[in-house]
C-alpha positions in Angstrom: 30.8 60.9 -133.4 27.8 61.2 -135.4 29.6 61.6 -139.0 31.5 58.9 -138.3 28.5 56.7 -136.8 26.7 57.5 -140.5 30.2 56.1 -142.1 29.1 52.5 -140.4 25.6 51.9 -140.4 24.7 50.1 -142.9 26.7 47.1 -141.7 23.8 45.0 -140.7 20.4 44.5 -141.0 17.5 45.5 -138.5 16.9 41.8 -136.8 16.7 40.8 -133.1 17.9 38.0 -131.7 16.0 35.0 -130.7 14.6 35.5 -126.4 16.9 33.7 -124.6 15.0 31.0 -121.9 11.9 31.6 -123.6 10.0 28.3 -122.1 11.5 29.0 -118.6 9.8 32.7 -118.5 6.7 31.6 -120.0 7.1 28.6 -117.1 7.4 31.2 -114.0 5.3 34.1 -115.4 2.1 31.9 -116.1 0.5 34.1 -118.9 -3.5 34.4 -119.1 -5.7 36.9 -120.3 -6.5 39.2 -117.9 -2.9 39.5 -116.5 -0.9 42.0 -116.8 3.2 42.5 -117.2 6.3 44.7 -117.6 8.9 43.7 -120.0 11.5 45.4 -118.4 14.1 45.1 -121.4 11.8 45.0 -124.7 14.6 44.1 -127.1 13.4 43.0 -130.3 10.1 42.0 -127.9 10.0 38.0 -128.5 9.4 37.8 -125.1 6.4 40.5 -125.0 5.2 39.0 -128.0 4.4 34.9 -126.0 2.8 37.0 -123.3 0.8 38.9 -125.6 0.1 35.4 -127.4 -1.5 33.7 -124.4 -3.8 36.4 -124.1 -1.8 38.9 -121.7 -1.4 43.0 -121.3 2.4 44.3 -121.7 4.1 47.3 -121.0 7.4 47.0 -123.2 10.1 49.6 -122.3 13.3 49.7 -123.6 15.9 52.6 -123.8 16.7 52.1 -127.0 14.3 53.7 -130.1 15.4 51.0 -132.6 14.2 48.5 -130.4 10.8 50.0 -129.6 10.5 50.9 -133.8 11.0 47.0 -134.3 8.7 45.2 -132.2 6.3 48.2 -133.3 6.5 47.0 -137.1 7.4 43.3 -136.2 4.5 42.5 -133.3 1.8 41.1 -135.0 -1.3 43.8 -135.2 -3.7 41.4 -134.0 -1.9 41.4 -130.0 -0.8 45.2 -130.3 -4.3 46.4 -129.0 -2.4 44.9 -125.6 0.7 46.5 -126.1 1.4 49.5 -124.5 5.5 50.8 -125.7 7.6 53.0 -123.5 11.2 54.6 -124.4 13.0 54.5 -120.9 15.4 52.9 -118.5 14.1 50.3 -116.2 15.7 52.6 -113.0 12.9 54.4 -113.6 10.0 51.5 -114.0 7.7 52.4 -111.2 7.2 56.2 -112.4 6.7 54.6 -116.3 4.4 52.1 -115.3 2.2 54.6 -113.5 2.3 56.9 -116.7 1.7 53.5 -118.3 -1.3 52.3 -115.9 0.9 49.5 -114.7 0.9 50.4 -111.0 0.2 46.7 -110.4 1.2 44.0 -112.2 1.3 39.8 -112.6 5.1 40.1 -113.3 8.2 41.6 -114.6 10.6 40.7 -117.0 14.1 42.0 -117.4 16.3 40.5 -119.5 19.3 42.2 -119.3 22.6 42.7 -121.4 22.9 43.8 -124.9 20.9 42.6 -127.7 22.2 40.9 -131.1 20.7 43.6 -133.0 23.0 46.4 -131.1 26.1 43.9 -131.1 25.3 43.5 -135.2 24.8 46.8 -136.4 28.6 48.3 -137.3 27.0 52.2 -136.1 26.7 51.1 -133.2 30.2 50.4 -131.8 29.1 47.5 -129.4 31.2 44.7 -130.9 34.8 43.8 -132.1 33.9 41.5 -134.7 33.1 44.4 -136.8 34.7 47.7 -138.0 32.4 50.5 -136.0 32.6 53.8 -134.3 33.8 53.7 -130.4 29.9 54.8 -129.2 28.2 51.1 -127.4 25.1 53.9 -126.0 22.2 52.2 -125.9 19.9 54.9 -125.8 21.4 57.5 -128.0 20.8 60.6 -126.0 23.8 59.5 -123.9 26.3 62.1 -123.8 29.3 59.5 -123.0 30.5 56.8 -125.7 33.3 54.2 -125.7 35.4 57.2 -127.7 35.6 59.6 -124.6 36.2 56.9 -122.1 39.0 55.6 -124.1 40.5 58.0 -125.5 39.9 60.7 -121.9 39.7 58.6 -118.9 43.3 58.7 -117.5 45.4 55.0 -117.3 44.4 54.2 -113.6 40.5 54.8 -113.9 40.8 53.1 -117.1 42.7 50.1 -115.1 39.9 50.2 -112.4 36.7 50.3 -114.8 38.0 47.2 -117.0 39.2 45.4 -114.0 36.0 46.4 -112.1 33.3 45.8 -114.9 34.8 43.0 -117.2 36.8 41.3 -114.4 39.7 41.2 -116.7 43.0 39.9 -115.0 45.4 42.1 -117.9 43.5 45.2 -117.1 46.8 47.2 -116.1 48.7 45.9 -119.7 45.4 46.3 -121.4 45.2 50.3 -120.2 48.8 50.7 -120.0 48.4 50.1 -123.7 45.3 52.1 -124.3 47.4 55.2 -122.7 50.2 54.7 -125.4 48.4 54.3 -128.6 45.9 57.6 -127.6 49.6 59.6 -127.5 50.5 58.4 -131.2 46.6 58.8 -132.4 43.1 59.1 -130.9 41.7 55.7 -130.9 38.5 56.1 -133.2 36.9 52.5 -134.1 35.9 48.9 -132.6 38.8 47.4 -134.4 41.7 49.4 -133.2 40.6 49.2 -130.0 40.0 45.2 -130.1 43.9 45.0 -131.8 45.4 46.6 -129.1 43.6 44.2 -126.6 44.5 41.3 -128.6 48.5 42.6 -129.1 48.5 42.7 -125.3 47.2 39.1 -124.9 49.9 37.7 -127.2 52.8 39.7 -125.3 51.5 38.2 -122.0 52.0 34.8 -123.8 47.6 34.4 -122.3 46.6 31.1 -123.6 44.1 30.8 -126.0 40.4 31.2 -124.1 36.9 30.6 -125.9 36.0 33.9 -125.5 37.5 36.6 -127.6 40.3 39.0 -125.5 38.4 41.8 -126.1 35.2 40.6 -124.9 35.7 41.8 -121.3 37.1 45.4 -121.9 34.3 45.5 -124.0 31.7 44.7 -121.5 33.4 46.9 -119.2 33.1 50.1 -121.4 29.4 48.8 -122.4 28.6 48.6 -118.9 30.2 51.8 -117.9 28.8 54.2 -120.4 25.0 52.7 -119.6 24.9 53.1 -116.0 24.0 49.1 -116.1 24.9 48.2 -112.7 23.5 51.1 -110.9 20.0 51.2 -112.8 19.7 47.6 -111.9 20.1 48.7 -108.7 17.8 51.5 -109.0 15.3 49.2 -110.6 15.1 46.3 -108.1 13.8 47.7 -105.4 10.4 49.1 -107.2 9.4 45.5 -108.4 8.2 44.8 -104.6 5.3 47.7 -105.0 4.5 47.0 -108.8 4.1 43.4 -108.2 1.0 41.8 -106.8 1.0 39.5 -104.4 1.7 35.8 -105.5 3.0 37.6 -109.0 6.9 36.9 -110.4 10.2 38.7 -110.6 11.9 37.1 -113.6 15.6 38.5 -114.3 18.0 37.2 -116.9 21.8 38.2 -116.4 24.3 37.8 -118.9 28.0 37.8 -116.4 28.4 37.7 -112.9 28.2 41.0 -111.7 24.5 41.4 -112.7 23.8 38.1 -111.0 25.6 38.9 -108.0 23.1 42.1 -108.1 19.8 39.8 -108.6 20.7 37.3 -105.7 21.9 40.0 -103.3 18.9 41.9 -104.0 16.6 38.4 -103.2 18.9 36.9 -100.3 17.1 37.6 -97.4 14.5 39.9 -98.9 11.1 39.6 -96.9 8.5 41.0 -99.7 10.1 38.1 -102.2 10.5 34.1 -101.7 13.0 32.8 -104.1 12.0 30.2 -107.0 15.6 29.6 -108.2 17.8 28.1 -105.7 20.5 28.4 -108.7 20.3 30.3 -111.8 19.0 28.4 -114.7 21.1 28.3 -117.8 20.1 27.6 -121.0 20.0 23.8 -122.8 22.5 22.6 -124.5 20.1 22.4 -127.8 19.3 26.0 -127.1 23.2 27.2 -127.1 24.0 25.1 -130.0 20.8 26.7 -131.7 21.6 30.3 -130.1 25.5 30.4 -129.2 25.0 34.0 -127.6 22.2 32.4 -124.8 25.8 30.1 -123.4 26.0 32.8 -120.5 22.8 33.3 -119.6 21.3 33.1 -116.2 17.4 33.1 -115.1 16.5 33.9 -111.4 12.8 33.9 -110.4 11.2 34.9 -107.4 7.6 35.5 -106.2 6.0 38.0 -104.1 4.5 37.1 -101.1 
């Protein structure tokens, strides 16, 4: 995949999206100097970057290098004296933050999903709005990509991953067609793969949604290939000993299956009192300003 990642990259420029519910996390978290927090998910680190502003200490991790070389160059040099930057996953938060001397902390961010820079650059292979390699890692030492699920997964676990993870109804037409393209050629690139979903869609006579008909196969593989699920499971359960007591749990989902993990994970849970009765969407300026922000969804707890 590598030769044919190099074919793509230069599809799109470095840039990271603007930080979706920006107000609201500055609203829970309450930065000060003196406090310290984990951003979770760094992304292109506008969320790190208001903490750091109001005079606070972050640990950004993200699992992604591009990410971590951005807000290294794009962080102002004045607040990186209280930046401390980590390449990891978030499953494993607790044993970063003690390499990071983050044992306990004000607050954690995780903003979940995938960022605008990974769904913009062609190389890598999240989106199907542009031509790209079938890869959609995040952290590039991943040995699995979109390529070897789609192209090796056999038609019923494909059926059960994109009916599983993107909650799509055609999921049997969708991998039924998957399995007969692969036998004419292996499907190599975002495109194909995004025809082949739309091909099904207009034989099942589907009318028209506002959402794309590849957007939830797409999630699916995404979702698959990073382990997202499970290391949000991994990673809830650690907040309760990083967090002080009084500090905030602050989690941005992108589709229901992550928020179903967030409020399960807070329902009932003794070490956390919930702030969010309901998840808090974005405004109506801030999707018209930010159309990518329409499905996100802030929960906030606090540690008692």
């Amino acid at each position: 995949m590598e030769s044919a990642k190099k074919h793509f990259r230069g599809g799109s420029s470095l840039s990271f999206h603007k930080s979706v519910l920006l107000q609201n996390v500055i609203s829970f978290l309450d930065p000060h100097p003196g406090k310290k927090f984990i951003d979770g998910t760094a992304g292109g680190g506008g969320h790190s970057e208001a903490l750091l502003t109001r005079g606070a200490e972050v640990l950004g991790i993200d699992q992604d290098p591009e990410a971590l070389e951005y807000i290294s160059k794009n962080i102002p040099k004045n607040l990186q004296k209280n930046l401390k930057l980590i390449q990891g996953n978030f499953s494993d938060i607790s044993k970063i933050a003690a390499q990071a001397g983050f044992e306990q902390v004000d607050g954690i961010l995780l903003d979940l999903g995938v960022s605008s820079h990974q769904l913009d650059e062609h190389g890598r292979g999240f989106s199907f709005n542009y031509e790209g390699p079938l890869d959609m890692r995040m952290d590039p030492k991943l040995n699995l990509t979109a390529y070897d699920l789609i192209n090796n997964f056999e038609r019923r676990r494909l059926h059960e991953v994109i009916q599983a993870y993107g909650e799509e109804k055609l999921a049997g037409p969708i991998a039924s067609a998957i399995e007969r393209a692969r036998q004419v050629k292996p499907i190599r690139t975002t495109i194909e793969l995004s025809k082949i979903i739309e091909d099904v869609y207009r034989r099942c006579k589907v009318s028209k949604s506002r959402i794309h008909p590849a957007t939830r196969t797409f999630q699916a593989l995404r979702i698959v290939i990073n382990s997202e699920t499970l290391n949000l499971e991994e990673c809830l359960p650690q907040t309760g000993n990083l967090i002080k007591s009084g500090g905030r749990l602050v989690v941005i989902s992108f589709h229901s299956l992550e928020d179903g993990i967030v409020k399960r994970f807070l329902k009932g849970n003794d070490r956390f009192q919930t702030l969010t009765e309901r998840p808090i969407g974005p405004s109506f300026a801030e999707t018209e300003e930010n159309p990518r922000a329409r499905s996100a969804k802030l929960r906030a707890a606090q540690r008692v």
